[in-house]
C-alpha positions in Angstrom: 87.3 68.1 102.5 86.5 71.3 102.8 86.9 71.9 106.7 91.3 72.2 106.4 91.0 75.2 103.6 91.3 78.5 104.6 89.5 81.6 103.4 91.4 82.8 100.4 91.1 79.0 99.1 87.5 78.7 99.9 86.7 82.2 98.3 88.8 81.1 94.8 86.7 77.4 94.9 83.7 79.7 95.1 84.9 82.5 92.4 85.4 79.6 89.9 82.2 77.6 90.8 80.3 81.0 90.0 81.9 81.1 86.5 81.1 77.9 85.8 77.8 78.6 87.0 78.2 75.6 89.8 75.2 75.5 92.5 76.3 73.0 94.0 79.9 73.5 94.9 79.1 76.9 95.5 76.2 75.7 98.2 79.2 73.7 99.6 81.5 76.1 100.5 78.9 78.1 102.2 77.6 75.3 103.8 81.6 75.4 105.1 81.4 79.2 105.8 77.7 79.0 107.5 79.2 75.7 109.6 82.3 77.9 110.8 80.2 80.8 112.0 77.5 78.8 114.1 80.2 76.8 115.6 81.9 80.2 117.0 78.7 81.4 117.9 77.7 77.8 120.1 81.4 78.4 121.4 80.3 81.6 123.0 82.9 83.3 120.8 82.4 86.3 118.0 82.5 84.8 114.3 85.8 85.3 112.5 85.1 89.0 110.3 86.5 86.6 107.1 83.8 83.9 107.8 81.0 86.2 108.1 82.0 87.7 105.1 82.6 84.8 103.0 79.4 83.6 104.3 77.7 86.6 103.0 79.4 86.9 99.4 78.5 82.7 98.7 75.1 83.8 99.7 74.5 86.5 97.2 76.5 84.8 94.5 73.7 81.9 95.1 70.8 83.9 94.9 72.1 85.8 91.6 72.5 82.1 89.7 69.2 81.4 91.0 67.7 84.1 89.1 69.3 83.2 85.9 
């Protein structure tokens, strides 16, 4: 499902899962974001700067609702 969506969709799907306080679509999309950047990495290419990032922000937003 979540393999055709670009970054800004990806990114709002994740903004609103982190008001709603979410885990698990939020684990989801970077689940998406962590499966784009190995898959550049195992095709000898550079992660995409959006991934990475994306990957990163999902991350932090995860560990903050885990601490609530």
């Amino acid at each position: 499902m979540m393999r055709s969506l670009g970054f800004d969709e990806l990114m709002d799907i994740a903004f609103k899962a982190r008001k709603k306080k979410d885990k698990k679509i939020l684990s989801e999309v970077n689940q998406e974001f962590n499966y784009r950047v190995t898959r550049r990495i195992k095709m000898g290419k550079k992660p995409m700067k959006t991934s990475l990032a994306g990957q990163e922000q999902t991350k932090k937003w995860i560990e903050e609702l885990n601490k609530k």
